[in-house]
N, C-alpha and C positions, 0 to 999 in steps of 0.2 A: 161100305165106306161112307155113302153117303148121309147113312142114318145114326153113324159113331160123330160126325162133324159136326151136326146141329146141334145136339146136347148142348157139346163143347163152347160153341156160341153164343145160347141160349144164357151159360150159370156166366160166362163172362159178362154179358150185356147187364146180367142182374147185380154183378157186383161191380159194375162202373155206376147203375144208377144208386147201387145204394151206399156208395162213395161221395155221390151227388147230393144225396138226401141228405148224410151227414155233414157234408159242410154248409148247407144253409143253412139246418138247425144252429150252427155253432155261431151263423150270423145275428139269426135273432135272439139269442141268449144276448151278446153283447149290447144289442138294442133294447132288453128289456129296463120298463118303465122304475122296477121295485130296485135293481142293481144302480142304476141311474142314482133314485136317489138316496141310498144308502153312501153312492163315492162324492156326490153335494152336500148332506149332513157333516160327514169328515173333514169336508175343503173348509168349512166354517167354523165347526169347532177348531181347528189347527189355527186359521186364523185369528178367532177369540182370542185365542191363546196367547198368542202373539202379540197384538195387540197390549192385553193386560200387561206383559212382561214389560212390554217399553212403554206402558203408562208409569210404572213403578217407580224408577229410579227419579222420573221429575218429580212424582209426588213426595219422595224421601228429599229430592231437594229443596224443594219449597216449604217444607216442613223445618228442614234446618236454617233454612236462611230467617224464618220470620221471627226468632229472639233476635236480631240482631237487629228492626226497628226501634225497638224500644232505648234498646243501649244507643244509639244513635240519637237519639230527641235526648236522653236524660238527662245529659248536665247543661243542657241549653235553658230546658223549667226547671232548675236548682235555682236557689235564689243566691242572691250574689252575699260574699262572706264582709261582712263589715273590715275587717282586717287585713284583705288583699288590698293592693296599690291603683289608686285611683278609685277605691268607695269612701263613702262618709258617714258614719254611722248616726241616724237619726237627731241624737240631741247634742252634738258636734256643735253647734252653735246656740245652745238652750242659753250660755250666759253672757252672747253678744248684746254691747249696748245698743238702746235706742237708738237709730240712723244707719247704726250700721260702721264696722271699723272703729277708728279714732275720731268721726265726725260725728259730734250729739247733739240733739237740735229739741231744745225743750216745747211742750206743747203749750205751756204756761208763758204770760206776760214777762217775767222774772226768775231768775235764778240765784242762789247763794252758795257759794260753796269754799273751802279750803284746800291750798295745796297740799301733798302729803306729809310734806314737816309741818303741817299745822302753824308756819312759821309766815306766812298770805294768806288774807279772808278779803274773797269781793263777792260783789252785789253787783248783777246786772239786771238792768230793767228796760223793757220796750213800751212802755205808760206813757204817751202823749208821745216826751222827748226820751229818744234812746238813748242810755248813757251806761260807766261802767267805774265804778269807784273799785280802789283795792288798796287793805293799809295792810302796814308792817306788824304784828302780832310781840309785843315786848321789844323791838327793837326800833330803829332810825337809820336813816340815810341822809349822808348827806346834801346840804341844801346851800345853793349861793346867797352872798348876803342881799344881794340886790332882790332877791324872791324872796327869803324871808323877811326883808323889810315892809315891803309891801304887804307883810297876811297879818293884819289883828292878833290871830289866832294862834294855831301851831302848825309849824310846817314837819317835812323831815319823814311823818310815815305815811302818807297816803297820797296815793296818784287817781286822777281823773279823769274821763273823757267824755263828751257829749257830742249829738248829731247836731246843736247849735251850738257851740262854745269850742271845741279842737280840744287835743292833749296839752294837759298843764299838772302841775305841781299842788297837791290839796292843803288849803286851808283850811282847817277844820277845828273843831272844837267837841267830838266827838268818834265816838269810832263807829265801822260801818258795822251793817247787821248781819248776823250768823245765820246760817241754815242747818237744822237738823237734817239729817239723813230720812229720821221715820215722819218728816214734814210733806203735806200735800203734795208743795210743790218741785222736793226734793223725787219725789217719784215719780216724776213724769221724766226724767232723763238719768239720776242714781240709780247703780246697778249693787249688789251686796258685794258683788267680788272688787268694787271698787274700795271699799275699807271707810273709815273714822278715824277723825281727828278729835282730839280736846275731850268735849264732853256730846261726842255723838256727833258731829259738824258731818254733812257729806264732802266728800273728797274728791277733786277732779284727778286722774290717777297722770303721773309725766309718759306726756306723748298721746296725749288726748285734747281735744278741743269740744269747749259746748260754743250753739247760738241760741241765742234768745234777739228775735227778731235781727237787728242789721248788728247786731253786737254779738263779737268773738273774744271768745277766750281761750288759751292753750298754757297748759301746763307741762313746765320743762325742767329739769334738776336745776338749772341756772337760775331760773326765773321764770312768772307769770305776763303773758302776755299778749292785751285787749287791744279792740280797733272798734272804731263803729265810723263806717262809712270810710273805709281806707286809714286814717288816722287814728293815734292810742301812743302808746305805750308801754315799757318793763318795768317791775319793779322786783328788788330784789332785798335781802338784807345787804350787798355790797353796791347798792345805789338803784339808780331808775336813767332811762336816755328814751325821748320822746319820738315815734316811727310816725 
């Protein structure tokens, strides 16, 4: 009995230890170094992975978004269209007179000029004394007796003015002098779009003024009319009245 027991003992003991055996082997397998990093290759790659996918869609956005700088700046550097509201197109004032406006201010001593009916020619001059003669062209106005008593000469078409002598009534025995347009001194303040009278005369055109030194002139359908130094006068084919 006793020697049938121990056998029985013996093959038990051996297969408890080598139950033992097996399960530590199965510890160091999971422990090994080569397994280890074959499952940290994989953790990485996966993550790459990853990574790249959610880099993509920003790069697809940033790709689309960047034509839409350009279209943004473009019509700010367009140049601006002469014919929208509030541009001026470069020679928009090529054929403004001299001064500037209806004010024209000759660079010369003197000036000659006609009104547009060719129907008043005056002569201003700033030579010593400033003064401004203007006669009537074929016609007369009339004159008191008391003034044409007093003139030698002829009264009735020419008015006067001077920086020593005030506005009066011209006595004269000649008529005043004409300015050509293509004359020197017609071109220091005639423009072409202003026109000619007679035989080439330049023309002060209605609703313009020249100065020649303290001496003004304005042209008006009505009538022509000079100062020098606050004082002057109209003169018209339907008469003359002293300012």
């Amino acid at each position: 009995m006793n020697r049938r027991t121990r056998p029985i003992m013996t093959v038990a003991a051996a297969a408890i230890a080598a139950l033992s055996l097996a399960a530590c082997g199965g510890s160091d397998q999971a422990g090994d170094p080569a397994s280890q990093t074959t499952v940290t290759e994989r953790s990485q790659m996966t993550t790459s992975a990853t990574t790249t996918q959610t880099a993509s869609p920003a790069a697809s956005a940033t790709s689309t978004a960047a034509p839409a700088a350009p279209s943004s700046s473009g019509p700010s550097a367009a140049p601006a269209d002469p014919s929208e509201p509030g541009t001026v197109p470069p020679d928009a004032n090529a054929s403004a007179p001299s001064g500037g406006g209806d004010e024209l201010t000759t660079r010369d001593s003197e000036a000659l000029f006609v009104s547009p009916s060719g129907r008043i020619s005056c002569h201003m001059t700033a030579m010593g004394t400033t003064q401004v003669r203007c006669d009537l062209v074929g016609a007369t106005f009339p004159v008191a007796d008391d003034v044409a008593a007093d003139c030698e000469w002829d009264t009735g078409t020419s008015m006067h003015v001077s920086s020593d002598g005030g506005a009066q009534v011209g006595c004269v025995s000649d008529v005043v002098a004409t300015g050509r347009a293509d004359s020197e001194q017609a071109r220091l303040w005639w423009q072409e779009s202003f026109g000619t009278a007679g035989n080439g005369q330049a023309v002060l055109p209605y609703g313009k003024s020249l100065n020649v030194g303290g001496a003004r002139c304005t042209s008006t359908r009505e009538h022509v009319r000079c100062t020098v130094d606050g004082q002057g006068f109209t003169i018209s084919t339907g008469g003359y009245t002293l300012v």
